[in-house]
C-alpha positions as CSV (number, residue, x, y, z in Angstrom):
1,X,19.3,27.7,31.3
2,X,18.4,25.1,28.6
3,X,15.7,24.1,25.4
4,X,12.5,22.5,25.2
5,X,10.8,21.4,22.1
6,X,7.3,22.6,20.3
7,X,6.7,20.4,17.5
8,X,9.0,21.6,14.7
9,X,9.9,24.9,17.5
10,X,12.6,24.6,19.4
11,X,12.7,27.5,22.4
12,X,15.7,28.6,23.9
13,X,16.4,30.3,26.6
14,X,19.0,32.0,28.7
15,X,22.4,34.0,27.6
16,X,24.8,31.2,27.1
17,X,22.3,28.7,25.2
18,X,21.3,32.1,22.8
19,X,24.5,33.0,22.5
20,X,26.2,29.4,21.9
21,X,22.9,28.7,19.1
22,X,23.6,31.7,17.4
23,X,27.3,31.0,17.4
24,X,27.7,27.2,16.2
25,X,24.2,26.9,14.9
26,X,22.5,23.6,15.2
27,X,18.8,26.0,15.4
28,X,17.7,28.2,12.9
29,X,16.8,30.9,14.7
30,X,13.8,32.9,13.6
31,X,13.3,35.6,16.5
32,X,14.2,36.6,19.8
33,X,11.9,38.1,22.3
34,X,13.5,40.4,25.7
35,X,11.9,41.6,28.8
36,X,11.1,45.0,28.5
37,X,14.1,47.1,30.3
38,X,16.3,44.2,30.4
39,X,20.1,45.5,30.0
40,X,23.9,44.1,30.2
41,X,26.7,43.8,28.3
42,X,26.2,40.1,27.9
43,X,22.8,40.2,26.3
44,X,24.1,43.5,24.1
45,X,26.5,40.9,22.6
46,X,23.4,38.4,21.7
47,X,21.5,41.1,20.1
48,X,24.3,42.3,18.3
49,X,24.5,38.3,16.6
50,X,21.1,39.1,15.9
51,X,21.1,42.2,14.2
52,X,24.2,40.7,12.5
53,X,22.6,37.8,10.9
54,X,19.0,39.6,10.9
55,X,17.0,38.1,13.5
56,X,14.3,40.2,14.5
57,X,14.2,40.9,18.5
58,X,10.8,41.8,19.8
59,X,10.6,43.4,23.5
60,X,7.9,41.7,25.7
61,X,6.5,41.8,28.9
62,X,8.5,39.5,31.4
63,X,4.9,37.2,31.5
64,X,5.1,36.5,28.2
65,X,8.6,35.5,28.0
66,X,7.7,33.1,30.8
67,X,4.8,31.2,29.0
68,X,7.2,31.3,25.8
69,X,9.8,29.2,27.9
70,X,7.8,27.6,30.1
71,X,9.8,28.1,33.0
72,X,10.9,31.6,34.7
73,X,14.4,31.3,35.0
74,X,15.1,32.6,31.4
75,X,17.1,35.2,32.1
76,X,14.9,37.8,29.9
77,X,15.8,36.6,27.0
78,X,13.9,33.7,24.6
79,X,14.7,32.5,21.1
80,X,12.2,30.8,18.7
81,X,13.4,28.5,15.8
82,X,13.1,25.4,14.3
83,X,15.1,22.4,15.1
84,X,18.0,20.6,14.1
85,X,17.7,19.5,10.8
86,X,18.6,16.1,10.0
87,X,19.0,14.5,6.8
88,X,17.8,11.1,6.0
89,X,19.9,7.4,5.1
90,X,20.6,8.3,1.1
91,X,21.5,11.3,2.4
92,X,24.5,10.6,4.7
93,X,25.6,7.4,2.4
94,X,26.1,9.9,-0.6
95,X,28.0,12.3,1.4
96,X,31.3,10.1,0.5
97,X,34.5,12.7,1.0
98,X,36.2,13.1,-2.6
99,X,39.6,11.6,-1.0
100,X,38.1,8.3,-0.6
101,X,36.9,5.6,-3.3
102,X,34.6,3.6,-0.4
103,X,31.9,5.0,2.0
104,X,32.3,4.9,5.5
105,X,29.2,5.6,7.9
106,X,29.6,6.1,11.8
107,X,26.6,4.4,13.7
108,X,25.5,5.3,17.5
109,X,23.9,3.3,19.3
110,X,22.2,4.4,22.9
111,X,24.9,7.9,23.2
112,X,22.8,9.6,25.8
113,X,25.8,12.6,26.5
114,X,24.5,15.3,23.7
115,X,28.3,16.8,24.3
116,X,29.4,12.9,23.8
117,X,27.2,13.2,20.7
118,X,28.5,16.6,19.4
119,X,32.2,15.1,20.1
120,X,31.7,12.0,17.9
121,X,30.4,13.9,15.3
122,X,33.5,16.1,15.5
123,X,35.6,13.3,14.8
124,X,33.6,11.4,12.1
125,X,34.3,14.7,10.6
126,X,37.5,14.9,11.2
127,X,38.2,11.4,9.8
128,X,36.3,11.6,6.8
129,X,32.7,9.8,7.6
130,X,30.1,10.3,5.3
131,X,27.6,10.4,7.3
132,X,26.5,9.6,11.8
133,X,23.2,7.7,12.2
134,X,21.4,8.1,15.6
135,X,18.5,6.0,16.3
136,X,15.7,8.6,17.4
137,X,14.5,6.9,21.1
138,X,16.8,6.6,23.8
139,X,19.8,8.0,22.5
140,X,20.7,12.0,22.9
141,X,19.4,14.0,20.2
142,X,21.1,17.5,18.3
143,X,20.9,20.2,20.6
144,X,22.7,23.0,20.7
145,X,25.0,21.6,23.7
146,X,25.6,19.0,20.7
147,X,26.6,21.6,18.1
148,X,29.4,23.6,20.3
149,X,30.8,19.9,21.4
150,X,31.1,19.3,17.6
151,X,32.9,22.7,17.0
152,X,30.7,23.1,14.1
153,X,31.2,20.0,12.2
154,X,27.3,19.4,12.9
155,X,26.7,21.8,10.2
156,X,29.4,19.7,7.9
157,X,28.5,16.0,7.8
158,X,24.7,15.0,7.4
159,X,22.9,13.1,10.8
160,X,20.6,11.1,9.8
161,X,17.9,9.9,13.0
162,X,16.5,6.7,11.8
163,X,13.7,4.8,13.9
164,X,15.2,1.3,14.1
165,X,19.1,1.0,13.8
166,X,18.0,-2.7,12.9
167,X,16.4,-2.4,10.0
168,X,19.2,0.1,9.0
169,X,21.8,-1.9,9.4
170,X,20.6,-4.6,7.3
171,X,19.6,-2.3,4.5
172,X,23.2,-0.7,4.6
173,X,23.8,-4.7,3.6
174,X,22.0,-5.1,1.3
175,X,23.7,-1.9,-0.4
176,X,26.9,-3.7,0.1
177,X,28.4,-2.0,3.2
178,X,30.3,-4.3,5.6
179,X,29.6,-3.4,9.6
180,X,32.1,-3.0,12.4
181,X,31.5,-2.8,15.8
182,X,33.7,-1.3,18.9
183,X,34.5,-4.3,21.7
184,X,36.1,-3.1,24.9
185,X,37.2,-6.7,24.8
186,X,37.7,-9.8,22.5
187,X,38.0,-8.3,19.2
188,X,40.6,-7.7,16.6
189,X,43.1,-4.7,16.8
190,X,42.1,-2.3,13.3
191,X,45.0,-2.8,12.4
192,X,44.8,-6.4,12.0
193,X,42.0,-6.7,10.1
194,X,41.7,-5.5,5.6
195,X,39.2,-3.0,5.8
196,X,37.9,-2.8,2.2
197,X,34.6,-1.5,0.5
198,X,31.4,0.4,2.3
199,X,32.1,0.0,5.9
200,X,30.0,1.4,8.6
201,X,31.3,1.5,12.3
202,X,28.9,0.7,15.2
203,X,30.1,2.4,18.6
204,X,27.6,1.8,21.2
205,X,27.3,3.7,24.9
206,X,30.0,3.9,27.2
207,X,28.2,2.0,29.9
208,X,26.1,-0.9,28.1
209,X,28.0,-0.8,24.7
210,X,26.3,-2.3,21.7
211,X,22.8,-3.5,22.4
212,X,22.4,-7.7,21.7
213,X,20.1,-7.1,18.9
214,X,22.7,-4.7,17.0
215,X,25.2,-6.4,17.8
216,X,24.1,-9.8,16.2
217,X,24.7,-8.0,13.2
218,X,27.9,-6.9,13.1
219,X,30.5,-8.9,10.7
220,X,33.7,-7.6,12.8
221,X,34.6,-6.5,16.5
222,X,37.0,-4.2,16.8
223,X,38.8,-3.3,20.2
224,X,41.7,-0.8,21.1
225,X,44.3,-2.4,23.3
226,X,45.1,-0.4,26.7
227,X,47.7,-0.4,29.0
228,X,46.4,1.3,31.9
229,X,45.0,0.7,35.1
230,X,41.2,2.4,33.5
231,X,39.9,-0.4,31.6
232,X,37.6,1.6,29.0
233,X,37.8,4.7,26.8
234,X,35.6,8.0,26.6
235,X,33.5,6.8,23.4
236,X,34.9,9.6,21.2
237,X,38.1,8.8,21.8
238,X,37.9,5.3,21.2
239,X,35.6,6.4,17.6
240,X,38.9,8.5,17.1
241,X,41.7,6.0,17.6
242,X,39.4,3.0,15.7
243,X,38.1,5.8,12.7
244,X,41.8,6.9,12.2
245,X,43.0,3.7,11.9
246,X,40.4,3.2,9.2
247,X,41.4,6.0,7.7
248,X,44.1,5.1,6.9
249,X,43.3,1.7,5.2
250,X,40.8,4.3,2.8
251,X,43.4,6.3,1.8
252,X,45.2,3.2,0.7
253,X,42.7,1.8,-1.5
């Protein structure tokens, strides 16, 4: 079962995804359409979400649900709603949490997991991030496999999905901001290092890391020592570890 994308639609389909959407949000739902005669207790529970937040739910022949989803294996049931919405830059910089005096901004570059995605924006969350930028070509966008991996916090913290990470980064310099970047090897422990002002961290994918050209304009590399035999972390955990260390600096200042 899965999505697909209309312009500003987004079409789900199948029990889980429904019922998971519905659930965490992530899309705004507008209307469900069901096979004519279509029963169960699972898809009882959907339409009950519905009725509960008042989505209407249309009954349609089992032809029309299949040119809705555009594949067959919908399992009689198809929602209709518009996509994620994501904020913009000034957006997720003014989202500072009232705890801290500095900004701190969480910056993915090529996460192509969406569960990877909904987990590191769980724990930007978590650790008080303003905001997650997501560059809008090939890196995983919102979906609502994102939104239950964030356990809601997608609805909590703004994501902004900026065309060129680039061009972002430098203008989160000229507002001040100092950049960080994650280095499986070479760079300093968090700890080592005064984190002070606007930061923003840069944690790139779990197979390439940070692209050249984002990289070049980092100020700091950051790494997590390891001990084990595995020579690399799951990205969210290593956001985790590296944000909670920053954390702690903030709270200081």
């Amino acid at each position: 079962m899965g999505a697909s994308n209309g312009g500003c639609q987004e079409i789900l389909y199948g029990i889980n995804p429904v019922r998971e959407a519905l659930r965490h949000g992530g899309v705004d739902i507008r209307e469900i359409w069901v096979t004519e005669g279509r029963r169960g207790t699972p898809l009882a529970e959907v339409l009950e979400q519905a009725r509960q937040k008042g989505i209407p739910v249309t009954y349609r022949r089992r032809e029309e649900l299949d040119r809705r989803a555009g594949v067959r294996s919908h399992q009689g049931l198809v929602a209709v709603g518009r996509a994620f919405a994501y904020a913009d830059l000034d957006e997720a910089v003014a989202n500072r949490h009232e705890a801290f005096r500095h900004s701190c901004l969480l910056i993915l570059d090529g996460i192509l997991d969406p569960q990877n995605l909904g987990s590191l924006i769980r724990t930007a969350h978590c650790f008080g991030v303003n905001g997650v930028i997501i560059p809008e070509n090939r890196a995983a966008a919102v979906t609502p496999a994102t939104v239950k991996a964030s356990a809601g916090a997608a609805g909590y913290i703004p994501v902004a999905r900026v065309v060129n990470l680039v061009q972002t980064i430098q203008a989160l310099k000229d507002r001040g901001f100092w950049i960080y970047g994650a280095d499986a090897r070479g760079g300093r422990q968090p700890e080592e290092l005064m984190i002070e002002g606007d930061i923003a961290l840069v944690m790139g994918s779990e197979g390439k890391g940070i692209r050249p050209l984002v990289r070049r304009q980092l100020d700091f590399s950051l790494s997590v020592p390891l001990a084990g035999r595995v020579d690399s972390l799951n990205v969210s955990v290593a956001a985790g570890i590296i944000l909670h260390a920053i954390m702690r600096q903030r709270a200081r200042q």
